[in-house]
DOMARKE-794036 format. One record per residue (C-alpha): residue in three letters; y, z, x. Coordinates in steps of 0.25 Angstrom, whole numbers, plus 5000, padded with zeros to 4 digits. Each point is the difference from the previous one (the first is absolute). Last residue first. Layout:
% DOMARKE-794036
  code     y     z     x
   Ala     Y     Z     X
...
This chain:
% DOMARKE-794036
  code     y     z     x
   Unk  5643  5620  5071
   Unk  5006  4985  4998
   Unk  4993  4990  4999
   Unk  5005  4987  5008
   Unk  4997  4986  4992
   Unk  4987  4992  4995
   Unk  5004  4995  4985
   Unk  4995  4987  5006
   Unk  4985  5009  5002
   Unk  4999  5002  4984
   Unk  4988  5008  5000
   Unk  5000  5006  5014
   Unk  5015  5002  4998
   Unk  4995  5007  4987
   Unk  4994  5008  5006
   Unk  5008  5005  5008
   Unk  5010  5003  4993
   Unk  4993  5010  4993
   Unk  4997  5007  5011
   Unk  5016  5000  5003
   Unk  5004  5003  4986
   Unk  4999  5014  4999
   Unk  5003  5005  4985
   Unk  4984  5004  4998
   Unk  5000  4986  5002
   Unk  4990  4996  4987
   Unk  4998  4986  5002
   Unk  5000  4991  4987
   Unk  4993  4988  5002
   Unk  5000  4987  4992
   Unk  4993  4991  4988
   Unk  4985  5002  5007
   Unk  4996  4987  5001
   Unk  4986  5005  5009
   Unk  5008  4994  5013
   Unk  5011  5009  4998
   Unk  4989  5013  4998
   Unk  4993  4995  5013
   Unk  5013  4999  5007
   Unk  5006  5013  4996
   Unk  4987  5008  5002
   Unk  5001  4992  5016
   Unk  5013  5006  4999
   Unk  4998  5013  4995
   Unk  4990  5001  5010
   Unk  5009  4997  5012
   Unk  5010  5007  4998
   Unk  4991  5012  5000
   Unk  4993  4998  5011
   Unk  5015  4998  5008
   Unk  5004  5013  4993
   Unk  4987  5008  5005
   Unk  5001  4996  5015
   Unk  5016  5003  4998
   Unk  4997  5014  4995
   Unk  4989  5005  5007
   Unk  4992  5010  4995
   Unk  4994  4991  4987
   Unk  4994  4990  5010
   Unk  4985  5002  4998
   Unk  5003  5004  4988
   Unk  5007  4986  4993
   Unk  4991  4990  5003
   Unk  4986  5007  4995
   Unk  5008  5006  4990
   Unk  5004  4982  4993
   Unk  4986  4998  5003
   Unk  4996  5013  4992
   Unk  5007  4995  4987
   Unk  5014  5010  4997
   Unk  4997  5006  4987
   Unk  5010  4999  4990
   Unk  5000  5011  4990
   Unk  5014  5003  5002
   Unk  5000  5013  5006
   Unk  4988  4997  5011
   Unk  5007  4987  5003
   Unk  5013  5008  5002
   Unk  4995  5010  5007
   Unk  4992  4988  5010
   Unk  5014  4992  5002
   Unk  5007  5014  5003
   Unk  4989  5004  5010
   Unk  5000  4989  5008
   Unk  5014  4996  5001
   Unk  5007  4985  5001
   Unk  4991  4991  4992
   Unk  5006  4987  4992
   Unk  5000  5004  4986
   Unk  4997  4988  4992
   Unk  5001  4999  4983
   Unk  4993  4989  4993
   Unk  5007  4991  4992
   Unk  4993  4997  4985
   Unk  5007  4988  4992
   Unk  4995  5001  4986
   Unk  4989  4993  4993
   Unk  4993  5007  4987
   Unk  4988  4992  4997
   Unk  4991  5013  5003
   Unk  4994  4990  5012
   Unk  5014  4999  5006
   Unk  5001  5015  5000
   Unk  4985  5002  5008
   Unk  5004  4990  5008
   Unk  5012  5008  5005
   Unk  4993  5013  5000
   Unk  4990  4994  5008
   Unk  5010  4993  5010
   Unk  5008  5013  5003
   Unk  4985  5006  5003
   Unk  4997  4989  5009
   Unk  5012  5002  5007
   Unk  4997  5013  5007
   Unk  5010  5008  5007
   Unk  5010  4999  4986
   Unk  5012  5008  4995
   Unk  5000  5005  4988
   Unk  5003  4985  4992
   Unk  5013  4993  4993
   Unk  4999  4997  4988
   Unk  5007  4987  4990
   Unk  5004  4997  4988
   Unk  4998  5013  4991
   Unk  5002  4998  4986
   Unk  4990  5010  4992
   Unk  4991  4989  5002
   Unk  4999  5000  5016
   Unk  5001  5015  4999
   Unk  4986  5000  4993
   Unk  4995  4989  5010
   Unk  5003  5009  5009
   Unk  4992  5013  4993
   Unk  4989  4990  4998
   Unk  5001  4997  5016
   Unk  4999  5015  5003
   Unk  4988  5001  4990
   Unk  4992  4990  5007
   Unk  5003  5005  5014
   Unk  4993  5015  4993
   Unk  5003  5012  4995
   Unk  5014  5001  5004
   Unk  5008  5014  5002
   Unk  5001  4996  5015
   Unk  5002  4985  4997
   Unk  4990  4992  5005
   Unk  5001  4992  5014
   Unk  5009  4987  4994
   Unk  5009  5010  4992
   Unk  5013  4994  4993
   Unk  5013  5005  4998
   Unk  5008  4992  4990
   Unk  5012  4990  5000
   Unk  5011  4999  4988
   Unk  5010  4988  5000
   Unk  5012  5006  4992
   Unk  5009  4994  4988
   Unk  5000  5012  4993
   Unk  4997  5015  4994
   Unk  4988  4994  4995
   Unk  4993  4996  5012
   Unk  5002  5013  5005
   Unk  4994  5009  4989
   Unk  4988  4988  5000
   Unk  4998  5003  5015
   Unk  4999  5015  4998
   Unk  4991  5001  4990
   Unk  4990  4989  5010
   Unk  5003  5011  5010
   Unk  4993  5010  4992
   Unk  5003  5015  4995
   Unk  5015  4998  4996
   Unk  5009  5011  4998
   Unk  5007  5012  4991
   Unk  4988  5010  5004
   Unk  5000  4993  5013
   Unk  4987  4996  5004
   Unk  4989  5007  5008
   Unk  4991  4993  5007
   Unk  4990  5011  5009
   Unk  5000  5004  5014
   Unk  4994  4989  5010
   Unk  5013  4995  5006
   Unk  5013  5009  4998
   Unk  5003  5010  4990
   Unk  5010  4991  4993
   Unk  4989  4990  4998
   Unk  5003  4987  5008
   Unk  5008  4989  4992
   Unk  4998  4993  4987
   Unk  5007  4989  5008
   Unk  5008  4990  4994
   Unk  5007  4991  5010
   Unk  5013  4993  4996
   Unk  5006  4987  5003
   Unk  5013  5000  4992
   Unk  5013  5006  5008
   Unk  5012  4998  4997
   Unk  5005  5015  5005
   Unk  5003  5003  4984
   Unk  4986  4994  4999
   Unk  4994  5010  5007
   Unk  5008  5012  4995
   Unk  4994  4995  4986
   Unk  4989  5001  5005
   Unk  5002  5014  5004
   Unk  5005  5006  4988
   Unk  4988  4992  4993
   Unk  4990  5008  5010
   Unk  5008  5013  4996
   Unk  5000  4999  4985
   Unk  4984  4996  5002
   Unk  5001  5014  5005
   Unk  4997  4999  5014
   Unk  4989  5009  5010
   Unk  4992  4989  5006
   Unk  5001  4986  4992
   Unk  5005  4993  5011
   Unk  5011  4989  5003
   Unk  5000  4992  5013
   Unk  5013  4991  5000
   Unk  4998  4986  5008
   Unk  5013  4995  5008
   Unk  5003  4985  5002
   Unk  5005  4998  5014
   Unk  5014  4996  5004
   Unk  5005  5012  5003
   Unk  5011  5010  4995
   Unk  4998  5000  4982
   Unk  4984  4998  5001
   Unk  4998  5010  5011
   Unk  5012  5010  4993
   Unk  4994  5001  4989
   Unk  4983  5003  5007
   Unk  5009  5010  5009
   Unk  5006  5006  4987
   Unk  4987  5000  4991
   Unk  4992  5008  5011
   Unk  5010  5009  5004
   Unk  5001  5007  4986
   Unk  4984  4997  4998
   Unk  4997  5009  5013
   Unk  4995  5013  4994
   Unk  5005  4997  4987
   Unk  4989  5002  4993
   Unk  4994  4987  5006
   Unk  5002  4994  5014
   Unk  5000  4984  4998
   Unk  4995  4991  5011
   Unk  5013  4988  5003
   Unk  4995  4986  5001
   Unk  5003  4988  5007
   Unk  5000  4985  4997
   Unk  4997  4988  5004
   Unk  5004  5002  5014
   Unk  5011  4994  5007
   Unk  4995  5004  5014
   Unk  5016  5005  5004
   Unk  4996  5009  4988
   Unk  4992  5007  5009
   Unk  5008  5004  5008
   Unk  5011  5005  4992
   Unk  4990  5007  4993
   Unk  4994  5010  5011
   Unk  5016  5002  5004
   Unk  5001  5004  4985
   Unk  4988  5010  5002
   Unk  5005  5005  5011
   Unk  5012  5004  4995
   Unk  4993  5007  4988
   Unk  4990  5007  5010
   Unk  5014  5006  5005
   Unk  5006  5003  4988
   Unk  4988  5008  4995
   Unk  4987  4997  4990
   Unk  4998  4986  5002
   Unk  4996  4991  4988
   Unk  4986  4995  5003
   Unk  5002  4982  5004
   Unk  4990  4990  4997
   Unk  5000  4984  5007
   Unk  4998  4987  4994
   Unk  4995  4986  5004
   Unk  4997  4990  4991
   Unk  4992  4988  5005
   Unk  5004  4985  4998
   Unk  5006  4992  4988
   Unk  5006  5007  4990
   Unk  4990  5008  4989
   Unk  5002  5013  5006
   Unk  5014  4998  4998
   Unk  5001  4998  4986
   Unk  4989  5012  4999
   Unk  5012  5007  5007
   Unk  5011  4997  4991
   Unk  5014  4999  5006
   Unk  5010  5009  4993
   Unk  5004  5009  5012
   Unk  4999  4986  5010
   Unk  5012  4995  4989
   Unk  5008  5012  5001
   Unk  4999  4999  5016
   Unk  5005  4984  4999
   Unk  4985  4992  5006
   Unk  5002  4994  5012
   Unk  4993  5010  5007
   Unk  4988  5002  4992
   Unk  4994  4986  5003
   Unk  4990  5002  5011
   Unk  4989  5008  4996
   Unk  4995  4992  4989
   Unk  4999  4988  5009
């Protein structure tokens, strides 16, 4: 299966690996996201986070990407050191927000310097925050597609994308969101990676409605097994991606109660997970919120062989 090759790969081998090449073994991908800590101590945890996981030999794993310097520095050497320490091939985020296109070619060129080549371009959040206005770099990119022909001709990268199942905040329209992907599928991107997904209808909508443009390109939906209430609803509200009322009618009556609300929550991004895996969706990328144990989890209940203690 995808899932279970990556250690017997050399580490500088796993760093080079292609991720459309692993998309396209045998089996489902799975993946999980990381945020850069902003201390010592969440960076600790964070690697203890890892280590678990990595015991999953997933697919791949990602590191998000703090523009303007806010978290950029910490972001490019955790996602480094991943791809020169373990065994799991490590994808670099990289955004538009707040860089020259001087800076976002100093940074792939940090990148590459770690032997990295999977790259995620992001146009990124505006500065202000969600639901303030866009507002590029006088000496930067305005688009993501920009951004994905910058990197693709800085070397030999693989470049994924964002994509929107639920409509992009700025978006007019689910049409427009999957023109804007096609529109990054020909300025070189390979592969996206979905906000995360409670309904996957609308991850298989966005998927058709790209097959149907006669672009092809592996889609993975992102998962966020629920573990708080409120923060799973701010970040919906933020994101533009509405959690359905079956997914509330769940979640609320439990939303007080931690261990009730973590179990429900395992379970619908599994049943999400199952539903997706049975579709042909290529993989799954779990945002962990750098906590490995709901994640865990789930994928024990996908994969019950890799069934073993969890730690807290």
């Amino acid at each position: 299966m995808a899932h279970g090759t990556a250690s017997t790969m050399p580490k500088a081998a796993n760093a080079m690996r292609s991720i459309p090449q692993m998309l396209a073994g045998e089996g489902t991908s799975y993946s999980f996201e990381f945020f850069p800590p902003k201390t010592d101590d969440a960076e600790v945890a964070l690697w203890e986070s890892i280590r678990r996981l990595e015991r999953l030999h997933p697919t791949f794993v990602s590191v998000t990407y703090g523009a303007g310097g806010t978290t950029r520095d910490r972001t490019v050497r955790i996602t480094g050191r991943i791809a020169r320490e373990t065994t799991l091939t490590a994808m670099a985020h990289l955004t538009c927000v707040g860089s020259s296109v001087a800076e976002l070619r100093q940074v792939v060129g940090e990148y590459a310097g770690a032997g990295i080549r999977n790259i995620l371009a992001l146009r990124g959040d505006p500065a202000g925050g969600l639901g303030t206005p866009w507002t590029p770099h006088p000496g930067g990119l305005d688009h993501a597609d920009e951004l994905v022909s910058l990197v693709r001709g800085l070397g030999t990268f693989t470049v994924g994308v964002a994509a929107f199942p639920d409509r992009h905040p700025e978006s007019p329209s689910l049409e427009h969101d999957a023109e804007v992907l096609v529109r990054k599928a020909d300025a070189g991107a390979e592969f996206a990676v979905t906000q995360f997904v409670f309904d996957p209808d609308t991850y298989l909508r966005l998927r058709d409605r790209v097959d149907a443009s006669g672009r092809t390109m592996p889609i993975i939906p992102g998962l966020m097994p629920v573990t708080n209430f409120s923060q799973i609803t701010r970040m919906a509200e933020l994101s533009g991606t509405p959690l359905p009322e079956n997914v509330i009618r769940r979640l609320e009556p439990v939303a007080e109660d931690r261990v009730a609300l973590r179990a429900v929550g395992v379970d619908i991004a599994t049943e999400l997970a199952s539903r997706l895996r049975d579709e042909g969706a290529p993989g799954l990328h779990f945002y962990t919120m750098n906590r490995s144990t709901a994640t865990l989890e789930v994928y024990t209940n996908l994969v019950p062989e890799a069934a073993g203690p969890h730690h807290a």
